[in-house]
C-alpha positions as CSV (number, residue, x, y, z in Angstrom):
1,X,118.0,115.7,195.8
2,X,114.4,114.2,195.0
3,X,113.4,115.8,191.8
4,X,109.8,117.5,191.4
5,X,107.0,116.1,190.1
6,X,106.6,117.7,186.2
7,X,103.5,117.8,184.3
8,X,102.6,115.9,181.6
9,X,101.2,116.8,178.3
10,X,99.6,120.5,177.9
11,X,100.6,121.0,181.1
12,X,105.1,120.3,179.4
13,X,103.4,122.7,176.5
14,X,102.2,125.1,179.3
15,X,105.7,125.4,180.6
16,X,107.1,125.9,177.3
17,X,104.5,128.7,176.4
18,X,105.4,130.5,179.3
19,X,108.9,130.2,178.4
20,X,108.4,131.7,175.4
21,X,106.5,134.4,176.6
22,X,109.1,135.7,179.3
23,X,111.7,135.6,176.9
24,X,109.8,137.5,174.1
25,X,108.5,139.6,176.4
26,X,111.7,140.7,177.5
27,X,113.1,141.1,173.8
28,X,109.4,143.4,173.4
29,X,110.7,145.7,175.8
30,X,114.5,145.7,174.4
31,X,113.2,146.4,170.8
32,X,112.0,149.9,171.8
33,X,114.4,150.7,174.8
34,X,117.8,149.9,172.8
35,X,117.1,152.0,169.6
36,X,115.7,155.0,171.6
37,X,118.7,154.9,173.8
38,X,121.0,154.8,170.7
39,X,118.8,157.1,168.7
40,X,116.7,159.4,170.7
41,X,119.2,159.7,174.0
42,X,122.6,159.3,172.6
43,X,121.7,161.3,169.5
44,X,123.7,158.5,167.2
45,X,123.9,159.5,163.6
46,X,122.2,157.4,160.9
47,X,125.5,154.7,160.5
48,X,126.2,154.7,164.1
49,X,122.8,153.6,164.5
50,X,122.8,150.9,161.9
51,X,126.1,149.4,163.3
52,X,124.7,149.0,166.9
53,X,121.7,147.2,166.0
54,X,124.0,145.0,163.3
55,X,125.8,144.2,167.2
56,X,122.9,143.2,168.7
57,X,122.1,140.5,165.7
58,X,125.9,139.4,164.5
59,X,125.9,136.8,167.2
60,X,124.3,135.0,165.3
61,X,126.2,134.8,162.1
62,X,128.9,133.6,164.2
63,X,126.9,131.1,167.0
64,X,123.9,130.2,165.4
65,X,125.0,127.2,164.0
66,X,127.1,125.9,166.7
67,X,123.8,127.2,169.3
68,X,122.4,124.1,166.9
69,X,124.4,121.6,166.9
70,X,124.5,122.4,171.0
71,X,120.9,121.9,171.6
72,X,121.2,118.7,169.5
73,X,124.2,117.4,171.1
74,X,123.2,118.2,174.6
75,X,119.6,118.5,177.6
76,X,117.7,121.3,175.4
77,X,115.9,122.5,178.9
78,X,119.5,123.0,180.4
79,X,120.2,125.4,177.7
80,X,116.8,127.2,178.1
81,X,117.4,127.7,181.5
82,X,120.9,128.8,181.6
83,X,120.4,131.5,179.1
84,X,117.2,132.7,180.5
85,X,119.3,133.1,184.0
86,X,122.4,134.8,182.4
87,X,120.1,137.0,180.1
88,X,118.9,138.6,182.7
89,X,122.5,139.9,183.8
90,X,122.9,142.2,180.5
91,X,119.7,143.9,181.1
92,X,120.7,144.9,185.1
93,X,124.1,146.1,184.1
94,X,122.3,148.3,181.4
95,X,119.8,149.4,183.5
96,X,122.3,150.3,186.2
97,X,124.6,152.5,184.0
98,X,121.5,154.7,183.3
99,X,120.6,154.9,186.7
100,X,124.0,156.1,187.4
101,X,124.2,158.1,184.2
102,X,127.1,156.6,182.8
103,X,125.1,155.1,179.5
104,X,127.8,155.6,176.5
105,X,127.5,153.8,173.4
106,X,130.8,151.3,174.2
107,X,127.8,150.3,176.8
108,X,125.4,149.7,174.5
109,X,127.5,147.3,172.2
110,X,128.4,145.5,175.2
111,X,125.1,145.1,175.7
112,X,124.0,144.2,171.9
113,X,126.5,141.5,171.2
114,X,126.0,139.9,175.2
115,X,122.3,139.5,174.2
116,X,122.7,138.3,170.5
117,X,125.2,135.7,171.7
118,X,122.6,134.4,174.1
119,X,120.2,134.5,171.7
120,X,122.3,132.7,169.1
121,X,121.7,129.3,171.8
122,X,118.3,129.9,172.9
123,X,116.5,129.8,169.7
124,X,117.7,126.7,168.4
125,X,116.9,125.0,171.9
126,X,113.3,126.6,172.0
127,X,112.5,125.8,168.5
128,X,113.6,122.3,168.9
129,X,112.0,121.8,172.2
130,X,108.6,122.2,170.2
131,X,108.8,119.4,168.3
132,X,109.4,117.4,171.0
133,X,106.6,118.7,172.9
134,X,103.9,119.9,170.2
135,X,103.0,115.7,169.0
136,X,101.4,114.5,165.7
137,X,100.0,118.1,164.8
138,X,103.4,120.6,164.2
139,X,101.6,123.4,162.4
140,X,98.5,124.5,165.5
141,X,101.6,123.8,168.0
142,X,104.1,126.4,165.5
143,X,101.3,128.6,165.5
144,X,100.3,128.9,168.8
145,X,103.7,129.5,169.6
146,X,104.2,132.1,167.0
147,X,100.9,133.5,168.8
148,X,102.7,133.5,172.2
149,X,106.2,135.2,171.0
150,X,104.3,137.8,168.6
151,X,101.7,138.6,172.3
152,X,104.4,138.3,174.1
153,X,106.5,141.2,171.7
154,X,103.1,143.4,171.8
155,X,103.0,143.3,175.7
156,X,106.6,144.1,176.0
157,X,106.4,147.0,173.3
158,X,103.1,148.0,174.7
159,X,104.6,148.2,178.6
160,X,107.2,150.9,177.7
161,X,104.2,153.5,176.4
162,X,103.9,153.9,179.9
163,X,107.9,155.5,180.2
164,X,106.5,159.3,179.6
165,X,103.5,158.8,182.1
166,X,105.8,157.2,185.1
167,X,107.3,161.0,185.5
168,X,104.4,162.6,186.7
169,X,103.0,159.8,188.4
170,X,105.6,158.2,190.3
171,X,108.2,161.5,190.5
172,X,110.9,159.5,188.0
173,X,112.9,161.1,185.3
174,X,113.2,159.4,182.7
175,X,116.1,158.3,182.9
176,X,115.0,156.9,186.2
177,X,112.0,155.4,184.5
178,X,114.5,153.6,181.2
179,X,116.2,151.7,184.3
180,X,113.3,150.7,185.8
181,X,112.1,148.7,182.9
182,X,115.3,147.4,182.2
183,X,115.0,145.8,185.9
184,X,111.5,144.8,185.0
185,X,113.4,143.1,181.4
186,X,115.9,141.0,183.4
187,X,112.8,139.9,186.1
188,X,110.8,138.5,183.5
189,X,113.3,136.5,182.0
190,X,114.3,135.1,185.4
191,X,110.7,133.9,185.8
192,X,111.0,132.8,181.9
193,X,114.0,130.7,183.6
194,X,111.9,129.4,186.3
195,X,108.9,128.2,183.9
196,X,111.4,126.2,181.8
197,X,112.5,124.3,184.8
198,X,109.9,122.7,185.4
199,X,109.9,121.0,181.5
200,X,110.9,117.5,181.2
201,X,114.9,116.7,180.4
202,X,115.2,116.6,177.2
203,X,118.4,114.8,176.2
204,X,120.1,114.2,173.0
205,X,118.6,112.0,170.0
206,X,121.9,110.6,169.1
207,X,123.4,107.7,170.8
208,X,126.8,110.1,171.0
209,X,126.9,113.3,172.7
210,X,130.4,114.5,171.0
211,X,130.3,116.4,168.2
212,X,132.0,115.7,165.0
213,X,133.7,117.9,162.9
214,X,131.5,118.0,159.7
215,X,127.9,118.0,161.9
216,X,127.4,121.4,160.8
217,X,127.8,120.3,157.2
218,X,126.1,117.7,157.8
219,X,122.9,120.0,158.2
220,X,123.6,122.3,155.3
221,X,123.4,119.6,152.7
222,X,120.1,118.7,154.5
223,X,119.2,121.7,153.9
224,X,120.2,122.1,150.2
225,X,119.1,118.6,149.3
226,X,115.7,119.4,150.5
227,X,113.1,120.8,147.8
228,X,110.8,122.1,150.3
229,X,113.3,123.3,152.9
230,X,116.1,124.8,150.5
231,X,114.2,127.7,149.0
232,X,112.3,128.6,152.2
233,X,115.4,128.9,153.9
234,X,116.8,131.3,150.6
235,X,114.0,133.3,151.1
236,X,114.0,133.7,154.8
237,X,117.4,134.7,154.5
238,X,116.6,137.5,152.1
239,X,114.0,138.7,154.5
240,X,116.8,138.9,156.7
241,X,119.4,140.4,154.8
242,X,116.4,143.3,153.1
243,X,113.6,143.2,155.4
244,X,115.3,142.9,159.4
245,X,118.1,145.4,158.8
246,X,115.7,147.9,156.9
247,X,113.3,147.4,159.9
248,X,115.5,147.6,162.7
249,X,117.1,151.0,161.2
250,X,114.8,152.3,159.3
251,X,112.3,152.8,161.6
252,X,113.9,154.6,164.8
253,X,115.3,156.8,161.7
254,X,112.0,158.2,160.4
255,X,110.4,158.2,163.6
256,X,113.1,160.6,164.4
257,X,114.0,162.7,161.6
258,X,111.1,162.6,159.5
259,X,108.3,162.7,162.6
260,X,110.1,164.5,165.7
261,X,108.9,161.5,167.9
262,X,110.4,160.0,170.6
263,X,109.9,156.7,172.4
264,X,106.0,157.1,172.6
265,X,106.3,157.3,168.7
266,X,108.6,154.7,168.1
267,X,106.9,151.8,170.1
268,X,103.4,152.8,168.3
269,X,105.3,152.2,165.2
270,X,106.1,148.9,166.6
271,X,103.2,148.0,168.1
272,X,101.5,148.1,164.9
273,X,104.2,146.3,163.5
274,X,103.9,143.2,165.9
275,X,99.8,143.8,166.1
276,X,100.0,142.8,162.4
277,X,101.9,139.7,163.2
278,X,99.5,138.9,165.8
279,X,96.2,139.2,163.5
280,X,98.2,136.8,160.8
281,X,98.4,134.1,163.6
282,X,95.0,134.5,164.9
283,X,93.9,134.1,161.5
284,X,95.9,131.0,160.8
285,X,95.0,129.4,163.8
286,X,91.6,129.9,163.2
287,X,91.9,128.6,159.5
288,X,93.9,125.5,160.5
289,X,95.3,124.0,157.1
290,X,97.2,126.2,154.8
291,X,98.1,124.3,151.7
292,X,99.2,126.7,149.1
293,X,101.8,127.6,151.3
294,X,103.8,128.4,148.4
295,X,101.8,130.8,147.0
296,X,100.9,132.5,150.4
297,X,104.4,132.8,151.1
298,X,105.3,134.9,147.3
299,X,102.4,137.2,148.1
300,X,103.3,138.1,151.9
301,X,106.6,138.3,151.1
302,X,106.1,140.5,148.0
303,X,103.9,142.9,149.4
304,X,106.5,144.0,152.1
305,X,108.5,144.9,148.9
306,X,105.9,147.2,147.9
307,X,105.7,148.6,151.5
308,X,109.1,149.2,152.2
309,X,108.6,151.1,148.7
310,X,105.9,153.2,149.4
311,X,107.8,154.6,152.7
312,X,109.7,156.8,150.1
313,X,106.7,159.3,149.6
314,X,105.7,161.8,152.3
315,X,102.6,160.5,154.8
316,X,101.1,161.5,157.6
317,X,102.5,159.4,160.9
318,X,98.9,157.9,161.0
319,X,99.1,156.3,157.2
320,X,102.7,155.3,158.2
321,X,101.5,153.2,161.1
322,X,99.2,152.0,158.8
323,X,101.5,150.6,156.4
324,X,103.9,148.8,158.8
325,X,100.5,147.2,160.1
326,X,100.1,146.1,156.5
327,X,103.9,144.7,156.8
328,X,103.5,143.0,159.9
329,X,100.8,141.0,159.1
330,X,102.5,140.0,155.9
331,X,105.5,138.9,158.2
332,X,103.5,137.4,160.6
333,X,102.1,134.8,158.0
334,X,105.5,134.0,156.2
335,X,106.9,133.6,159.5
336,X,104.2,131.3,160.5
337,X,104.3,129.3,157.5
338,X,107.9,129.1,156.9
339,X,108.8,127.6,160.2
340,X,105.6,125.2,159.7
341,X,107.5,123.7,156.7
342,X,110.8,123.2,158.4
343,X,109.5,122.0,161.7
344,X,107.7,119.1,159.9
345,X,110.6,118.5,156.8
346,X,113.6,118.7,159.2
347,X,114.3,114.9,160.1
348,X,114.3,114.6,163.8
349,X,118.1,113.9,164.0
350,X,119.0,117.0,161.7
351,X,115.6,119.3,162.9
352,X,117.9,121.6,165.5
353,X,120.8,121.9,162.9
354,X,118.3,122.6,159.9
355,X,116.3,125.4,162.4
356,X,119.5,126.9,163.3
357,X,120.0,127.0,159.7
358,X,116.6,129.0,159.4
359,X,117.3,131.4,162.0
360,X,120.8,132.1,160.7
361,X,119.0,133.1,157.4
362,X,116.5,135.7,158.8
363,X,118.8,137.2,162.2
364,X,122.0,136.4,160.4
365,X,121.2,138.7,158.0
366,X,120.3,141.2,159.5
367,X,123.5,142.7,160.9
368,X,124.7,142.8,157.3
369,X,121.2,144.9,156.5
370,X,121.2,146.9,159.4
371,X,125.2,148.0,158.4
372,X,124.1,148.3,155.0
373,X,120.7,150.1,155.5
374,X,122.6,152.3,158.0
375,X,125.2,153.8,155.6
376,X,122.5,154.1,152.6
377,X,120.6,156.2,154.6
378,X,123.5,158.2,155.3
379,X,124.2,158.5,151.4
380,X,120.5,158.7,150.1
381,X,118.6,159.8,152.9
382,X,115.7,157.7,153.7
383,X,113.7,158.3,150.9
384,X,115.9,156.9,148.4
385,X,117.7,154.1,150.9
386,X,114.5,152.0,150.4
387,X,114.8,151.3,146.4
388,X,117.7,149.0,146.9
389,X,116.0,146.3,149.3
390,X,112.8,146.9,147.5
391,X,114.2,145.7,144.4
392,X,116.3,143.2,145.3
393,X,113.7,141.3,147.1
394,X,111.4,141.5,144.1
395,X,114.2,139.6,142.3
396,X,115.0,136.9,144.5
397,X,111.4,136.2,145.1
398,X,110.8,135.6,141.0
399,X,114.0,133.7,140.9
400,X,112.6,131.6,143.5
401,X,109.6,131.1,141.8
402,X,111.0,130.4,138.3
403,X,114.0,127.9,139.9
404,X,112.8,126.1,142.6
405,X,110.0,124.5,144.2
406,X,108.8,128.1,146.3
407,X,105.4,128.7,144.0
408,X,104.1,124.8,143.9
409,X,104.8,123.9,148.0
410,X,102.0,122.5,149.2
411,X,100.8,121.5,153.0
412,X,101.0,117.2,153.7
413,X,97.5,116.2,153.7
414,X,95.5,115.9,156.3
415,X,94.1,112.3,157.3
416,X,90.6,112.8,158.7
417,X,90.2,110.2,161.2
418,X,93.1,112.4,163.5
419,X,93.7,115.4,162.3
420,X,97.6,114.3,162.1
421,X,99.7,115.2,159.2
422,X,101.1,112.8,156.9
423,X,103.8,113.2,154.5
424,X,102.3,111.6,151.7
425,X,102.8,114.0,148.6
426,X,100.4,116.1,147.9
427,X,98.9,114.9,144.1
């Protein structure tokens, strides 16, 4: 069969982009339609909760690293477009038992761990696809990218506001309506599958394709030999294990209990979430070259501590929103930043391995934060849950800063004749 013609340059980064944007799309939509069907349909209590979102993100304590060495090992836009295919079958199964009204919660944890397992190959694939793609300048290409997955989030978020307007419009219930954006969710990432097609092969670096037993530690000591790379990845990870699991609980919890809301509520409290994280990339793009990334990184990362403290005192909804805006654009420029130092550190033989690495720190965690967030709620309530992942982030971040290299990273400088990093030191 006579392969088609595939474009070259922005139009492989093109492709890519609108890769990314199905897929993040798609996970837009499932981070408001999977909490409010545990939460707001099923009527799960606080743990119950906590445990089915720790499903959805456990995956990846268990395949992240192997989803690494995979996409190193083997065609990266093979992987991308298998899981985009099969991701799409989770989302039609789910959106069939609610048509039928069958939805239980064994059906939703089905559902969680089908979709973090995908996940826990895509990411590594994607995010080593860039670097491949992206050329001389990693940080605009990160960024955009982190533009596209953050627009993409907002556009999926924003798409289910429309869930209470569909009954009176189109004559749906609501349950009628749930389903039809979960067949809109497994849609989009079938044309996310078709976009990613048309990418270049992108085979493996090394001159063998079969994996050895000690690849994996192989990109752990990477990792920890790196002075730049070892306490981003710490830190990343402690967002995980404090920020994620708070956030994925937390939220559907207060929106709930504390504010009566339903799904309309919820995915305006992520919508200003993810609208932060958007502004933070704008801005970055716009700025170009951030090189106390160090220091950036300590002060978006320590605000969200004083955030996720403040959610302990009564508010209006408004002021809440407000708040989690606040948060997002805090996460938005770690996020940002962090995977900017990894992309360019990793070497291009380790750099899937090392960002499988980094995602295991931040969506590893969270399954143990949303199980841990989920039964502190149930033993403090929400007010007091918050103290404890407060606190300990404020630690890690000042051992961090006292112990490693975290407070002094800097950006490679910039040669002015092409605008390409090098990785002279900075002096």
């Amino acid at each position: 069969m006579t392969q088609t013609a595939r474009p070259e340059g922005g139009g492989e980064l093109g492709w890519y982009m609108t890769g990314q944007a199905s897929w993040f799309i798609s996970l837009g939509m499932q981070f408001v339609l999977f909490p409010h069907l545990v939460a707001n349909v099923l009527q799960q209590p606080a743990f119950l909760v906590g445990v089915a979102q720790m499903c959805l993100q456990i995956p990846n304590l268990l395949f992240m690293l192997v989803g690494g060495l995979t996409a190193e090992r083997s065609d990266c836009r093979s992987i991308l477009v298998r899981v985009h295919l099969l991701a799409a079958i989770p989302a039609l199964g789910l959106g069939y038992t609610v048509l039928q009204g069958m939805l239980s919660y064994e059906v939703l944890i089905v559902y969680a761990l089908a979709m973090g397992t995908l996940g826990a190959f895509a990411v590594p694939a994607r995010d080593s696809s860039l670097s491949r793609i992206a050329g001389e300048d990693v940080q605009r290409a990160v960024t955009i990218a982190m533009g596209v997955q953050l627009t993409g989030q907002l556009f999926g978020m924003l798409s289910v506001q429309l869930i209470p307007f569909l009954p009176e419009t189109l004559g749906l219930t609501e349950d009628n309506s749930v389903s039809l954006f979960l067949h809109v969710q497994a849609a989009v990432m079938l044309i996310g599958g078709m976009a990613v097609y048309q990418l270049k092969p992108m085979p493996s670096l090394h001159t063998s394709t079969a994996p050895r037993a000690d690849d994996i530690l192989d990109g752990l000591r990477t990792v920890l030999r790196s002075p730049s790379i070892f306490p981003v990845v710490v830190l990343i990870t402690a967002i995980g294990l404090f920020y994620v699991g708070a956030f994925m609980v937390l939220m559907p919890l207060m929106v709930r209990d504390i504010y009566g809301g339903g799904v309309s509520e919820l995915s305006a409290a992520n919508l200003c979430f993810w609208g932060g994280t958007i502004l933070a990339t704008i801005t970055l793009l716009r700025i170009g070259h951030v090189e106390a990334r160090g220091k950036v990184l300590v002060f978006s990362v320590g605000t969200g501590a004083i955030i996720l403290l403040l959610f302990s005192f009564p508010m209006p909804f408004w002021m809440l929103c407000f708040l989690i805006f606040l948060w997002g654009i805090g996460a938005g420029t770690t996020m940002t930043i962090t995977r900017t130092i990894v992309q360019g550190d990793a070497p291009p033989t380790h750099r899937a391995r090392v960002l499988s690495i980094y995602q295991l720190g931040m969506m590893g965690g969270g399954p143990i934060g949303s199980f841990g967030m989920g039964g502190l709620i149930g033993i403090f309530g929400i007010g007091g849950a918050v103290f404890l992942p407060a606190i300990a982030m404020g630690c890690i971040i000042a051992w961090l800063c006292l112990r490693t290299e975290l407070w002094r990273l800097h950006a490679p400088r910039i040669l002015p004749e092409s605008g390409a990093e090098t990785r002279e030191p900075r002096p």
